[in-house]
N, C-alpha and C positions, 0 to 999 in steps of 0.2 A: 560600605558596611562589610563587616570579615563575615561569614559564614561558614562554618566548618563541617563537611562534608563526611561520608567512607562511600567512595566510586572506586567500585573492582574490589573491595577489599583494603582501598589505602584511606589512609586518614589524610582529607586534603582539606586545605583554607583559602579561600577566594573573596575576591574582594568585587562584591556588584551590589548594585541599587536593590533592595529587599522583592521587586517586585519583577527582576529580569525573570524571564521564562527562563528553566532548567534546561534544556536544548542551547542555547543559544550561550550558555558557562562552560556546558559539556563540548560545543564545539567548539566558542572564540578562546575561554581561558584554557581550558584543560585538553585542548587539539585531540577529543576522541570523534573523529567527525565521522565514524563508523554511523550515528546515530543523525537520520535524514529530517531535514525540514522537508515536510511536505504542503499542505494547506494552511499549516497555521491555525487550522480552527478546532483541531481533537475530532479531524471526521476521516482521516484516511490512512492512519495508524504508520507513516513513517519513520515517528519519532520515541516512535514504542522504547520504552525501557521497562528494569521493572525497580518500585520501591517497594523495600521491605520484600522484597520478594514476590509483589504484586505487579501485574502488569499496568504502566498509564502515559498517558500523552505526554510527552515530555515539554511540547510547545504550549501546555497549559498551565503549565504549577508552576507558580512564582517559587523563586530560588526562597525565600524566605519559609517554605512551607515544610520547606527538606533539613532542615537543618538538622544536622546528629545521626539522619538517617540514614539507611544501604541503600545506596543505587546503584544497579550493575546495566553499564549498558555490552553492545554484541562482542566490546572489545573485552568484555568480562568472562565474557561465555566461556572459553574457552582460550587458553595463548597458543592453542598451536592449529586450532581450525578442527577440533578433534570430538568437540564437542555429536554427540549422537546425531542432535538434528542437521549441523551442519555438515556431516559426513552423508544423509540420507538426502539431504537438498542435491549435493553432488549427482549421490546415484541416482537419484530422480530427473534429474538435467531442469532443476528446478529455473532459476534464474538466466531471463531473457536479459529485461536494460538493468535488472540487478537491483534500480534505484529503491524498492518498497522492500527488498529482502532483508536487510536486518529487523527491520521492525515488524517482518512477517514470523521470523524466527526466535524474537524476542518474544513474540506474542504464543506462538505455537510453544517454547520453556516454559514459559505461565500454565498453560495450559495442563502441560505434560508432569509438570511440579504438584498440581493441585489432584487431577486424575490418567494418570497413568496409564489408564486403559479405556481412552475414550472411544467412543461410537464415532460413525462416521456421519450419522446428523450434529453429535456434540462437538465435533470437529469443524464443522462446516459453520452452527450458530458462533463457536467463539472467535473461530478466526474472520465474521462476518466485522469486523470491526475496523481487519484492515483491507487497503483496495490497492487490485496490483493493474495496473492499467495495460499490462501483456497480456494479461487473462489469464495464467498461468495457475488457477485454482486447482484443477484436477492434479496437477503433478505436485502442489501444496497440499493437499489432503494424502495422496498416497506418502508423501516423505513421511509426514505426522504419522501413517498408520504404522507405515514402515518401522521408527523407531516406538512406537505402541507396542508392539508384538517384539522386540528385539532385535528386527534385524538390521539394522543401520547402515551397511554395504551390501 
């Protein structure tokens, strides 16, 4: 079945079963595999994208559910890596095995899109969604504060 997509901003048309997870178009048809399988079940946020500008599991939503709509996944974010949060993850020496960090940073743009100048409990609740199995929380909260307050290098 065709379904016609905007990922990153392009108007694209794919052809899968109404009920393929969105992960799974985004990485076999459209090779942005910036955007990580992790559990499968919508509990450990590495497939984080966001729709409409909202942040959601990407191994959850049947591709049928998206159709017409924006989804920008980490390869959206930015083309040249330049993006705030991804310049303060650097400075922060955020990423260990790396594998949870797009959908950390996917999830922390949601975030920062919605309030701008969050707390660092309101920091802590919404990135509670995703799990980095380095531990690497404390240097994920200072990046977000980081680009919070403007300083991103």
């Amino acid at each position: 079945m065709p379904i016609d997509l905007k990922v990153n901003g392009r108007a694209v048309r794919v052809e899968a079963p109404p009920e393929t997870r969105l992960l799974w178009v985004l990485r076999e048809e459209l090779k942005l595999e910036g955007t990580k399988y992790g559990c499968g079940a919508g509990q450990c946020g590495a497939c984080m994208v966001h729709l409409d500008g909202e942040r959601m599991f990407s191994c959850q939503v049947p591709i049928s559910e998206v159709q017409g709509r924006a989804i920008t996944t980490i390869e959206g974010l930015s083309k040249d890596r330049s993006h705030p949060l991804q310049v303060a993850w650097i400075a922060e020496q955020v990423p260990q095995c790396g594998y949870c960090q797009s959908g950390q940073i996917m999830s922390a743009a949601a975030l920062l899109a919605a309030k701008p100048r969050p707390t660092r409990q309101e920091i802590v609740d919404h990135m509670s969604a995703n799990l980095c199995r380095c531990g690497t929380y404390p240097k994920i909260v200072r990046a977000i504060e980081r680009v919070a307050k403007g300083a991103s290098s």
